[in-house]
TISEKOL-361014 format. One record per residue (C-alpha): x, y, z. Coordinates in steps of 0.1 Angstrom, whole numbers, padded with zeros to 4 digits, always signed. Example, Ala and Ser with C-alpha at 12.3 -4.5 7.8 and 13.67 -1.06 7.14 Angstrom:
% residues 2
+0123-0045+0078/+0137-0011+0071/
END
This chain:
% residues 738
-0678-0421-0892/-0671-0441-0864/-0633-0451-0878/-0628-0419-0880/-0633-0405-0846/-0615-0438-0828/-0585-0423-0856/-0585-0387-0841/-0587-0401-0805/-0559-0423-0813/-0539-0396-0825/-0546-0370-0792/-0535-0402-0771/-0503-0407-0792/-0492-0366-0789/-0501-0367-0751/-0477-0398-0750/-0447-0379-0774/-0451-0350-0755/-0446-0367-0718/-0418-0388-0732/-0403-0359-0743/-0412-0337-0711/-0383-0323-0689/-0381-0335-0655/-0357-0308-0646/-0329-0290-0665/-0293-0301-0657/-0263-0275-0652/-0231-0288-0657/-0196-0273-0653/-0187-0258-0684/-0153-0259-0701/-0135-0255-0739/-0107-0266-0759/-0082-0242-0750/-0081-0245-0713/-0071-0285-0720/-0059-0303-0705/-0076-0300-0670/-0085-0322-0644/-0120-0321-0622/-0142-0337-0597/-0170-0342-0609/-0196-0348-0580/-0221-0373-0580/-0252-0365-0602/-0227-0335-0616/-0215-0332-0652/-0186-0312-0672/-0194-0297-0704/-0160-0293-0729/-0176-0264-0757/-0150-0283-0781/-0153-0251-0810/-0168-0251-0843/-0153-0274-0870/-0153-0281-0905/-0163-0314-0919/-0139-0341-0919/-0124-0323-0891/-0101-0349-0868/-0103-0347-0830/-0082-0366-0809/-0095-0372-0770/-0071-0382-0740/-0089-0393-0707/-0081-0406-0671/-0114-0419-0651/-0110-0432-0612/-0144-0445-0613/-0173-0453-0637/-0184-0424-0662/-0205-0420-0694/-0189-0398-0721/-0212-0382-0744/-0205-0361-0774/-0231-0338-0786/-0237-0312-0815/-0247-0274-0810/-0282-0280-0818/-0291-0315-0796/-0272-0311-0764/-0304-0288-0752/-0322-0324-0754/-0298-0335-0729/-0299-0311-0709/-0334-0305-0708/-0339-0343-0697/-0349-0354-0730/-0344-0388-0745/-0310-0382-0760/-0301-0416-0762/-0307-0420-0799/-0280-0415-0832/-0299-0388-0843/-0290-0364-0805/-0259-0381-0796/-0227-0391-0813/-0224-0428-0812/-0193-0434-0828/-0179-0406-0796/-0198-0421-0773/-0186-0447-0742/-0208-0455-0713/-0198-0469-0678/-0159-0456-0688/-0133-0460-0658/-0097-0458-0666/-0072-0446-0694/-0084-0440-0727/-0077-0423-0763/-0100-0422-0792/-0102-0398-0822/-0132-0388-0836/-0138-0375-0870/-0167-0348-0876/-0191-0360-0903/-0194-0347-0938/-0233-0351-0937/-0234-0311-0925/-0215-0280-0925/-0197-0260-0899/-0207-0271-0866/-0199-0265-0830/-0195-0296-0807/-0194-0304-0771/-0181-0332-0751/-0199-0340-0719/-0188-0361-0691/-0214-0374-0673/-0220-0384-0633/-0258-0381-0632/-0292-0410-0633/-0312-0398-0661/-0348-0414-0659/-0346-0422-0696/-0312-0443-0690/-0331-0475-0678/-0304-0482-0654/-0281-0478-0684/-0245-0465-0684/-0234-0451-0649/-0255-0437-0626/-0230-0416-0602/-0234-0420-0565/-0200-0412-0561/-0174-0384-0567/-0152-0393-0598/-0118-0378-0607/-0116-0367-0639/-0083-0357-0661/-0087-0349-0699/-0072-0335-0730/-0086-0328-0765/-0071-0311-0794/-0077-0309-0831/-0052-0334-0850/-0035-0319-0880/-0027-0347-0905/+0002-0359-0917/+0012-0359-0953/+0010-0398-0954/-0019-0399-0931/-0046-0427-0947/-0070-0429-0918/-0075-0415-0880/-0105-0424-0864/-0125-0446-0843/-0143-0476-0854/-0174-0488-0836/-0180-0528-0846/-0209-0555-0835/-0198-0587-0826/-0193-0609-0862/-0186-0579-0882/-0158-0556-0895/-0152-0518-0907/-0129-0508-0929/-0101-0488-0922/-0090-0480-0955/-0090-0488-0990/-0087-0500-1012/-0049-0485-1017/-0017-0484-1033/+0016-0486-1020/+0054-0489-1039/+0073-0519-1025/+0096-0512-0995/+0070-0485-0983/+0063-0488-0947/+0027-0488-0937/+0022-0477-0899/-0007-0491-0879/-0013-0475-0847/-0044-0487-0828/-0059-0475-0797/-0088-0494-0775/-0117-0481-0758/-0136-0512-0758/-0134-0550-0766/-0106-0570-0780/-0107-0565-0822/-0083-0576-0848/-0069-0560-0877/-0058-0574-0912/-0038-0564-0939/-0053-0582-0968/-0055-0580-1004/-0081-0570-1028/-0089-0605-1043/-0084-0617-1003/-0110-0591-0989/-0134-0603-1023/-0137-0631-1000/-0138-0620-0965/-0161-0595-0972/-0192-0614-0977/-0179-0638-0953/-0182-0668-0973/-0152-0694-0983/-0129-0669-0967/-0097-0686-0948/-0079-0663-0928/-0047-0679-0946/-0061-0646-0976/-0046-0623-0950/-0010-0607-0952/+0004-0623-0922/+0030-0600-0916/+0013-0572-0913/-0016-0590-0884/-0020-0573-0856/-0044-0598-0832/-0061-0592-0800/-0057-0554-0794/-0068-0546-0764/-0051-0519-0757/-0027-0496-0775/-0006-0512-0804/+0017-0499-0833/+0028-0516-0860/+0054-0506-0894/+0050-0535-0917/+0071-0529-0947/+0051-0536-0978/+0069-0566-0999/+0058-0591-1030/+0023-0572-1033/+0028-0567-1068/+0009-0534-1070/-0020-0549-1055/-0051-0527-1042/-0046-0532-1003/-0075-0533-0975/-0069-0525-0934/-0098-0539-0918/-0109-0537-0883/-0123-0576-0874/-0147-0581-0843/-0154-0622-0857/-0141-0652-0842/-0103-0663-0848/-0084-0666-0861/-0061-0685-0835/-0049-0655-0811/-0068-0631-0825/-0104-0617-0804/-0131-0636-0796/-0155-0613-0814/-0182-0615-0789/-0181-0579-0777/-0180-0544-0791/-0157-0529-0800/-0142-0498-0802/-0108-0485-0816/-0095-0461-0831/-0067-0467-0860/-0049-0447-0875/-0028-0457-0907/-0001-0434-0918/+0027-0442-0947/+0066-0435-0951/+0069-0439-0986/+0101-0454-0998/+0123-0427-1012/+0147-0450-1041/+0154-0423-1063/+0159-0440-1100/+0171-0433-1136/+0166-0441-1165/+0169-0434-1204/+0154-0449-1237/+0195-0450-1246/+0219-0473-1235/+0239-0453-1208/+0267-0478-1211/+0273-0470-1244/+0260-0434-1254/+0268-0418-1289/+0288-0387-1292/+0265-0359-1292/+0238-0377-1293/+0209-0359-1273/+0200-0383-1244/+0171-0385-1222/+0177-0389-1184/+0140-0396-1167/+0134-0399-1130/+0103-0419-1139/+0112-0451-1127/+0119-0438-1093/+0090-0455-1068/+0067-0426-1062/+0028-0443-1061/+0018-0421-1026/+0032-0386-1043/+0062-0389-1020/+0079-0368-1044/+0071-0338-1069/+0084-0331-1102/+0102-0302-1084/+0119-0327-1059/+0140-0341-1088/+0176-0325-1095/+0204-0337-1116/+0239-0331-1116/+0252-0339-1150/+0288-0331-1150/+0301-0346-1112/+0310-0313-1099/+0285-0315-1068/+0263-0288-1080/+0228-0292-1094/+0226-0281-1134/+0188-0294-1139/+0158-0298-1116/+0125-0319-1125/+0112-0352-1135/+0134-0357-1166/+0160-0338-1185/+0180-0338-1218/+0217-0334-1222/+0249-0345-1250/+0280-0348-1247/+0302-0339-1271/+0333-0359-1267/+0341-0398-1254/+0346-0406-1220/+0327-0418-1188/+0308-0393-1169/+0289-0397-1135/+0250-0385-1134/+0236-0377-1099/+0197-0382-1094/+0187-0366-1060/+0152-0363-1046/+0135-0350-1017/+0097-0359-1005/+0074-0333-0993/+0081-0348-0958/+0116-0334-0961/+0134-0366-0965/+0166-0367-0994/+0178-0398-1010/+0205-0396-1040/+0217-0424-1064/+0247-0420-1094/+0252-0437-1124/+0278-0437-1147/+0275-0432-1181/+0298-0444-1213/+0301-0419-1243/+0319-0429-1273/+0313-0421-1311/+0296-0445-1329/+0285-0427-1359/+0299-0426-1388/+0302-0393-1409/+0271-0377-1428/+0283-0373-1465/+0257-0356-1489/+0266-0350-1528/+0256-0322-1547/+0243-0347-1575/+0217-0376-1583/+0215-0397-1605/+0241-0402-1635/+0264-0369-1648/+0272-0367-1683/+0301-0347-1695/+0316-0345-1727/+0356-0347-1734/+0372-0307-1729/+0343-0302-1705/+0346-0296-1668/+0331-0316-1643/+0323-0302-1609/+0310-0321-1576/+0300-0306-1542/+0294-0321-1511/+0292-0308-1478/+0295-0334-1446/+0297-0331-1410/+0301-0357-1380/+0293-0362-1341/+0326-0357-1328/+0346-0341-1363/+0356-0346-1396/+0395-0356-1403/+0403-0364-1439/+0385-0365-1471/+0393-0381-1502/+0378-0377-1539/+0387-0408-1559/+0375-0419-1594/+0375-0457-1600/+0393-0461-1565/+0418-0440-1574/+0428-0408-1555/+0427-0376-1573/+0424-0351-1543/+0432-0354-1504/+0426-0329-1475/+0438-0342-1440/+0436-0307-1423/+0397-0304-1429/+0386-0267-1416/+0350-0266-1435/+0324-0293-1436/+0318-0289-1476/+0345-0297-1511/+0340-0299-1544/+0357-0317-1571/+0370-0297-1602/+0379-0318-1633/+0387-0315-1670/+0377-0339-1690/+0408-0352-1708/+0417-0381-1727/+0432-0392-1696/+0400-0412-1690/+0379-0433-1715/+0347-0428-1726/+0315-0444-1706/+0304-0449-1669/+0329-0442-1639/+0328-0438-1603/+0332-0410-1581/+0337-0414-1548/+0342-0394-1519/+0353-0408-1486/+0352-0388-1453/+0368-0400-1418/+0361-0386-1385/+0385-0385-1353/+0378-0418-1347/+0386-0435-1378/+0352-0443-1389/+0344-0436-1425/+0314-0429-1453/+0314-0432-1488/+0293-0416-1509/+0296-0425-1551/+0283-0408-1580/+0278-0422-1611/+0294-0403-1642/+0295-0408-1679/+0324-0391-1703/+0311-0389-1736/+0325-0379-1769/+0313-0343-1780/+0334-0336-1814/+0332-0353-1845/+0364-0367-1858/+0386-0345-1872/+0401-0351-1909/+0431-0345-1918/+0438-0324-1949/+0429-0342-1984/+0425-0330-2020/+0389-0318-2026/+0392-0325-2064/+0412-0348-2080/+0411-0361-2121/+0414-0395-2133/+0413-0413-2159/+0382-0436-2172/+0386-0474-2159/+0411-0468-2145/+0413-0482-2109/+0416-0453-2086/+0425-0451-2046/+0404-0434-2022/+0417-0422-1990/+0410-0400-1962/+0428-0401-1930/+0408-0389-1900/+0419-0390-1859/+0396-0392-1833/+0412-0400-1795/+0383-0405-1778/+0370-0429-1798/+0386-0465-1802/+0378-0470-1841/+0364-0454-1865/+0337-0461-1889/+0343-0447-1926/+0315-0451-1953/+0319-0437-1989/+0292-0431-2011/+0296-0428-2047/+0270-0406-2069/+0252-0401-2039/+0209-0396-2043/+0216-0413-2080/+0203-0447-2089/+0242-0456-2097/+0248-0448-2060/+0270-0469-2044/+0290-0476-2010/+0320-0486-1991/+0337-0491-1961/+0367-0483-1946/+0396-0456-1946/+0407-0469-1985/+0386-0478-2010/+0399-0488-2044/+0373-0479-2074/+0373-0477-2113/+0352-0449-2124/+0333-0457-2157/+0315-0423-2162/+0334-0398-2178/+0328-0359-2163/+0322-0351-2127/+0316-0374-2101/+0309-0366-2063/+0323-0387-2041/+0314-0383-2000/+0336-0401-1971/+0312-0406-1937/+0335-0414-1908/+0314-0418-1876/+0334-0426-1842/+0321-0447-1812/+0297-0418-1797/+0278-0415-1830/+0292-0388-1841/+0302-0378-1881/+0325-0363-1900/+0319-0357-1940/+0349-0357-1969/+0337-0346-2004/+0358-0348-2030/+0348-0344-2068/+0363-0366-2094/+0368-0356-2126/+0367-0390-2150/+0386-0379-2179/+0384-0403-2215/+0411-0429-2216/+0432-0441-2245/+0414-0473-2254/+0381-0456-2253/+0389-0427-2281/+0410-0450-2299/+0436-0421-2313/+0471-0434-2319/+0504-0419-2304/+0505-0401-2342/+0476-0387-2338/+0481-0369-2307/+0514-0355-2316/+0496-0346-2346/+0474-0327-2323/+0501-0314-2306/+0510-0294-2336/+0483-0283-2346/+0476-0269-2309/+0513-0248-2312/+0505-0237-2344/+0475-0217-2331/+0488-0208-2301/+0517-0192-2322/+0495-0171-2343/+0476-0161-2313/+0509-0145-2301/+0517-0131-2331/+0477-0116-2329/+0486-0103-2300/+0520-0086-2313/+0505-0072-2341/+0476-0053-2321/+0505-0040-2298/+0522-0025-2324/+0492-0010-2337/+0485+0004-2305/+0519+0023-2299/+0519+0037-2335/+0486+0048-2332/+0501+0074-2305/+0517+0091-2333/+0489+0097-2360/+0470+0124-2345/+0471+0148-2377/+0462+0116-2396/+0427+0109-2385/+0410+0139-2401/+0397+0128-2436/+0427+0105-2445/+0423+0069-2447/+0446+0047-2424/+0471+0032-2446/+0468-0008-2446/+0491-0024-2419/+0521-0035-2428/+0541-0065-2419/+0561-0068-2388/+0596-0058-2396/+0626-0085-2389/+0633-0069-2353/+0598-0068-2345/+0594-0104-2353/+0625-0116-2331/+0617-0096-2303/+0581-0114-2308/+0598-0149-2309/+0624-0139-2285/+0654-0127-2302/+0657-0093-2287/+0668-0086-2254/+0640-0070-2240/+0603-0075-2246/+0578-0045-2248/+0548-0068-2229/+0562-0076-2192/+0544-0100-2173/+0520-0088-2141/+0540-0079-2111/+0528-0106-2081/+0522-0141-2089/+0505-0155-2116/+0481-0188-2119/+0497-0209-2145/+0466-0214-2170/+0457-0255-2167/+0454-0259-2208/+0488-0266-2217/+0492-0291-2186/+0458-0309-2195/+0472-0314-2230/+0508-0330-2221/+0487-0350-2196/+0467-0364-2229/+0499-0370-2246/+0510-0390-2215/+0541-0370-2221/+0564-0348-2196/+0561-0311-2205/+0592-0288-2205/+0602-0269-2178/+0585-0233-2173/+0614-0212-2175/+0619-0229-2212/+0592-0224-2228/+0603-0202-2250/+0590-0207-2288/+0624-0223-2309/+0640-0197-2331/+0646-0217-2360/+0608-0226-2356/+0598-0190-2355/+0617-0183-2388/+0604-0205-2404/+0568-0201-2401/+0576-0164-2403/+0587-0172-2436/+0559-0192-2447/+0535-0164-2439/+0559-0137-2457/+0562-0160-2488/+0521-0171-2490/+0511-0149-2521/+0472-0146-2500/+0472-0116-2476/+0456-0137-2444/+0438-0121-2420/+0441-0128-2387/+0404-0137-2375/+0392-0114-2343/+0401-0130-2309/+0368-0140-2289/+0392-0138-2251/+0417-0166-2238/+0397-0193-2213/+0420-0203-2187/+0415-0226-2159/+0431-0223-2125/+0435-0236-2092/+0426-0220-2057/+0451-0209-2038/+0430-0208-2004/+0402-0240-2011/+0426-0255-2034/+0395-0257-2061/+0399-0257-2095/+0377-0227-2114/+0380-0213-2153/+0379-0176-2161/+0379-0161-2200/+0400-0130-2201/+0384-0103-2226/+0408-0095-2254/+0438-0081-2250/+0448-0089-2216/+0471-0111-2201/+0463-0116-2164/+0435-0106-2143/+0424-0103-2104/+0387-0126-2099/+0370-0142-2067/+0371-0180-2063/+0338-0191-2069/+0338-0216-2042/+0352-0196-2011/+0354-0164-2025/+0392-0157-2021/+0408-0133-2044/+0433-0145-2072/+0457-0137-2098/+0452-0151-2133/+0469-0149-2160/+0487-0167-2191/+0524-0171-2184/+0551-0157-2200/+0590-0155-2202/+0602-0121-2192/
END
């Protein structure tokens, strides 16, 4: 328990000691005065003081003090809430009362300083006291009066500049250093301003770069060669000012240090305090600059160009965006304002671009540049079609294209194969199209089309398009007998003549007895064949031209038997021959007879009831030469209109190899009709003509050109019918002399 009662009694001892350091011997009065009635001059008696109520200030406020002492003074600054401790006789001689960086003891002479509040509180009044008194708590420090000292002074708030780095004082030991500022930026050719002002001791200050302060600032293998030479200002002892114009710093991060060390040569001992107050302010260097991603000396009609102000130094802000404005067409006037804008031209020629600027500290600065417009594009040509075109011959081929240019279109011209086919050199509308037929005028296959298109300046485009004329028809034949007859073995020609202009040959293939195992081919436009199978015989032509495409002939043969294979005799057929007359005689006189029995049956009507028709009898001598052509006039007249000729007679005179006789004399011989009209009068058998089954006769079409065969019933002579094959109505009948 003992510990613990010698700790209470040293505690009781300790707050009697605190409380009679901190005891008041007295409270001091001084002359009071504020900011606004500055400046003002006093004498301040001995063991008297002046209080300045300097206002309430923000943080970071800057104060700037101006001050004329005849004799010795101590100038203390105080805040609201400790200059009662000075007052009251209190210890006040400590950082945490007083301002130290504010304060300066033992003071005679002129002096300017500028104090900065700190940031460490808010809103705080402040008071400046100058001091003529002996404070027991001094311990002989600072002044102690004992005299009257004349006083002048003037304080005011500083309002900073735009460029203003740093403004206040710096308090440094001996063998040490405070930073101004930094580190910092500046744009080459900017002007850094140094101003320094001593209230005590002898300091230098540097200009040094970041990789030089990296060594100076621990003081170790630091040479005072780091430093930016130009920019030293050494020894201030007083007040100094200094532009240094900032050059081959390279962008660099800059430091402004306050030096209290030794050297170097010229410079401060660095063996005192210090205190000085520096301020650092900047005039930016206003270069206004521009520039473009395009070429200004050679700029492409219409062509949307990019003009930036970007380039133009501005590291310290000097200039806003809204301090940029551009005169694009040289009249004087501004058309644009900001950091960058975008402008064409839209024809050749050299035209002056003004870049002016002006910094927020009212300073202007201009720069022109000239720029060169000219076209250097070419035309834009677009076809209406990709890839390959096929048209076929008679067909029309159309192409559209539309274009358009920089500066304008001029001419156009649509070739094929390099050949011009359309021109237009007074071009109103950016599009054309191409309108051809198709002609045998150009061959078959792949061509070119091409369209070129010039602008006002001569420069061209070509665009091509690849087309292929084709052949869409088959070949056309030219008219041939469908149906021809010839005889067996004998060697026959085969010929069909066909035209095809698009086509540079054409391919003919004949097929005999096509789809039969005796079928067999040939080639070309005449083929030379012996036919050794009596009857019909189909015979089909192929002619195919150079595009593939096919044409078909059929013609049908008929193979009739030759000489040598029936093996009858020139006797024998005229033998034939006669026999052939002989019947067709009778059949006439068949055919009389049942025209006379039709006429006299007109005049029998009483006849018919009960009595038995009397036996016909025999043609009388005028009846039998108007039959075989004796009388003038015959009762049977042939068919108005024309008449087939039936194909039996012909067929027969073409078996006897022998020429018929004309048609208009064929009538049957006189003598020859007497005479077998005699025979049948003298034969003692009554003949009887046997009953006619119809006449066959075979005919040709007069539309198709096809031979057909018709049987005409009994007792008529001609006849209309339908072609079997195309259906065309004809006129057949036997034919007779009128």
């Amino acid at each position: 328990m003992r510990w613990v009662s010698a700790l209470v009694i040293a505690s009781l001892l300790t707050t009697v000691v605190s409380v009679d350091a901190v005891s008041t011997k007295g409270v001091i009065s001084c002359t009071n005065s504020n900011l606004d009635s500055l400046p003002e001059n006093w004498t301040i008696m001995d063991q008297g003081c002046t209080r300045v109520d300097l206002g309430t200030h923000d943080p970071g406020t800057n104060l700037a003090f101006q001050i004329y002492s005849d004799k010795e003074i101590d100038i203390l600054l105080f805040p609201s809430n400790t200059v009662s401790v000075y007052q009251n006789e209190q210890s006040y001689r400590i950082d945490s009362v007083w301002m130290a960086e504010s304060v300066f003891e033992s003071f005679s002479g002129t002096g300017e300083w500028h104090w900065q509040t700190p940031d460490d509180r808010g809103p705080t009044r402040w008071y400046l006291v100058i001091d003529n008194l002996a404070h027991p708590q001094d311990s002989g420090e600072g002044d102690q009066g004992g005299l009257p000292v004349e006083i002048e002074l003037d304080a005011d708030v500083i309002q900073p500049g735009q460029f203003t780095l740093a403004d206040s004082i710096h308090r440094v030991e001996p063998g040490g250093y405070s930073v101004v500022h930094g580190p910092f930026t500046v744009d080459e050719g900017t002007f850094v301003e140094i101003h320094a002002r001593t209230m005590a001791g002898e300091p230098d200050i540097f200009v040094m770069s970041e990789d030089a302060f990296s060594y100076y600032s621990p003081s170790s293998n630091w040479s005072s060669s780091l430093r930016i030479n130009s920019a030293d200002m050494l020894l201030v002892s007083d007040e100094r000012y200094l532009p240094w114009e900032a050059s081959d710093i390279e962008e660099e991060n800059l430091y402004i240090v306050v030096d209290n060390r030794q050297g170097p040569g010229g410079g401060g001992a660095g063996t005192s305090d210090v205190a000085v107050t520096v301020t650092v302010t900047l005039t930016p260097v206003l270069e206004p600059s521009i520039s473009s991603q395009t070429n200004l000396d050679s700029v492409d009609v219409g062509a949307l160009v990019n003009l930036s102000a970007a380039s133009t130094p501005n590291t310290s802000g000097q200039i806003p965006d809204s301090g940029f404005s551009w005169d694009i067409d040289g009249d004087g006037v501004s058309d644009w304002s900001g950091l960058a804008v975008e402008h064409f031209w839209e024809e050749p020629g050299n035209y002056s671009v003004r870049l002016s600027a002006i910094s927020v500290d009212s300073r202007s600065a201009s720069v022109s540049r000239s720029v060169r417009v000219v076209d250097m594009s070419a035309p834009s040509v677009s076809l209406g079609v990709t890839g390959e075109v096929t048209k076929g011959f008679g067909e029309q081929l159309s192409i559209g294209a539309s274009f358009s240019d920089n500066w304008g279109v001029e001419s156009l011209d649509w070739m094929i194969d390099g050949e011009i086919i359309l021109s237009n050199y007074s071009l109103t509308d950016q599009f054309s199209t191409l309108i051809i037929q198709v002609s045998e005028e150009y061959s078959p296959g792949q061509h070119v089309i091409s369209l070129v298109v010039r602008d006002r300046s001569g420069m061209a485009t070509q665009q091509d398009a690849l087309v292929n004329f084709i052949d869409v028809t088959a070949p056309e034949i030219s008219q041939y007998e469908t149906q021809i007859e010839v005889n067996y073995g004998d060697p026959t020609t085969l010929q069909i003549f066909a035209q095809d202009n698009q086509s540079e040959g054409l391919d003919y293939t004949w097929t005999i007895d096509q789809g039969t195992d005796n079928e067999i081919q040939f080639n070309g436009p005449l083929v030379i064949h012996q036919f050794n199978t009596e009857g019909p015989t189909n015979v089909v032509c192929r002619i195919e031209n150079d595009a593939g495409l096919t044409s078909y002939a059929e013609i049908l043969v008929i193979v009739r038997d030759s000489e040598s294979s029936n093996g009858l005799s020139w006797q024998g057929i005229a033998a034939i021959a006669t026999v052939l007359l002989i019947i067709i005689s009778g059949a006439a006189f068949f055919l009389y007879n049942s025209a006379v029995r039709r006429r006299m049956s007109e005049f029998s009507d009483v006849a018919k009831e009960g009595e038995e028709e009397a036996p016909p009898q025999p043609p009388s001598p005028q009846m039998q030469a108007q039959m075989w052509g004796k009388g003038d006039s015959s009762p049977f007249q042939a068919p108005q209109g024309e008449m087939k000729s039936p194909q039996q007679g012909t067929e027969m005179f073409d078996l006897l190899e022998t020429t018929p006789p004309p048609q208009e004399e064929t009538r049957i011989p006189i003598e020859l009709g007497d005479s077998l009209l005699g025979d049948l009068q003298s034969s003692p058998e009554k003949i009887e003509p046997e009953p006619s089954k119809g006449t066959t006769l075979r005919s040709n079409c007069s539309k198709c050109s096809k031979a057909f065969e018709i049987t005409l019933p009994e007792g008529l002579d001609a006849a209309y019918t339908n072609c079997p094959h195309c259906g065309s109505e004809e006129l057949v009948g036997t034919s007779r002399p009128v």
